[in-house]
Every structure is written in structure tokens, then in C-alpha cells.
N, C-alpha and C positions, 0 to 999 in steps of 0.2 A: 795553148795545149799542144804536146806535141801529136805526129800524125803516129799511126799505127806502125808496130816495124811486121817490113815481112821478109823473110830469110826463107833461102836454102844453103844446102851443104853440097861440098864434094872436094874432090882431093885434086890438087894438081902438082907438080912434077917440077920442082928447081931448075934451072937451065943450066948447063955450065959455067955462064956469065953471071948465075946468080939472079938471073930475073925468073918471074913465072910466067907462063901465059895462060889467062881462059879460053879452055876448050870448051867450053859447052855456055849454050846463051842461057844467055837468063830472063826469056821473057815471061817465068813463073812470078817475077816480081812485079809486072805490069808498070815498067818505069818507063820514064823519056829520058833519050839523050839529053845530056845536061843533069840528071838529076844526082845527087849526091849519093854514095853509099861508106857505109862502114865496115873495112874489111879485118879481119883478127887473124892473122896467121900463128898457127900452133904447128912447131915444130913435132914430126911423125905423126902417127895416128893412134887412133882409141886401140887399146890393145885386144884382144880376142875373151881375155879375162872380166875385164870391165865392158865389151858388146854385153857379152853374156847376162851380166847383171844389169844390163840394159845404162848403164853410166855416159854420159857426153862431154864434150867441152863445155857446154855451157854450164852444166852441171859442176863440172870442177875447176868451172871459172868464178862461179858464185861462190863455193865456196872457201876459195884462196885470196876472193874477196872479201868475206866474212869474216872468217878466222885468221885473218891475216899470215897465210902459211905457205909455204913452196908448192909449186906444182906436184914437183918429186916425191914428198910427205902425204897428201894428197892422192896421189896414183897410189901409193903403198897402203895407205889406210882403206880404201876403194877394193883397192885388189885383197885383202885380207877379209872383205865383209863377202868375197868369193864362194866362201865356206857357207852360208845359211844356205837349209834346203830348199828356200824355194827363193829363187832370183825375183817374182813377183812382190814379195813381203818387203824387198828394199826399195822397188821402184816406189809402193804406196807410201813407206817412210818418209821418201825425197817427197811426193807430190805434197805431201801437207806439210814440209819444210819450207818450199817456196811458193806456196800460195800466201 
């Protein structure tokens, strides 16, 4: 069985050389040196449109996984569900999508 995963988020800053470095530790994950992690880089960040509607990567990683469809396609359908009046109404759509 696998272990639990535990994740945080935050942004870091390309180097000139093209490398990143972590600025901020991560002992929120209670790991040991040695231990293995799984990193996902997504180029830019969640846009102000999709914060709003409360939308994440993970969210529109699932489901480009899903539907097997572009990122880009994806941002655009996201940002068009913009419009409902209450941003709350789509976060509850997503939670019983991916339970």
C-alpha cells in the first residue's frame, strides 16, 4: 500500500542558467534526508481569473488527465465558467467530481 502523500505549494523563480532553487524548507512534509519526492513543474501560475473561482493545478491536472486535453483548452474552459455568480457553486461541482 502506498504511504500518504503530503504536499505543499509555492513558486519559485527560474535562474538564468535555467535551474530553480528552493527558497523556503519544507519541513511541513516531516521528511528525512534521503527521502524521495515528486516534483511537477507548471510553467507561470494560476491566473487571478481561475484564483477567483478557486481552480488549481491539481485541479487542471486531473482533468487534462481525464479528458485527455491541453492545458491551454482547459485554462480557457475554466476561465469561461468565470461568469457563474457565485464562484462557491463550482468549487462544490469539482469536490463531487473528484471524490
Amino acid at each position: 500500500m502506498e504511504k500518504a502523500k503530503h504536499s505543499i505549494r509555492f513558486e519559485l523563480e527560474v535562474q538564468k542558467d535555467g535551474s530553480v532553487q528552493f527558497k523556503k524548507y519544507v519541513d511541513a512534509l516531516q521528511m528525512n534526508p534521503g527521502d524521495k519526492v515528486t516534483v511537477n513543474i507548471f510553467g507561470g501560475t494560476i491566473s487571478k481569473d481561475l484564483a477567483r473561482i478557486f481552480a488549481t493545478e491539481e485541479e487542471i491536472e486531473i482533468i487534462g488527465t481525464t479528458q485527455y486535453e491541453d492545458r491551454e483548452n482547459i485554462i480557457t474552459f475554466l476561465s469561461s465558467q468565470g461568469t457563474l455568480t457565485d464562484a462557491k457553486d463550482f468549487r462544490k461541482r469539482i469536490e463531487k467530481i473528484l471524490r
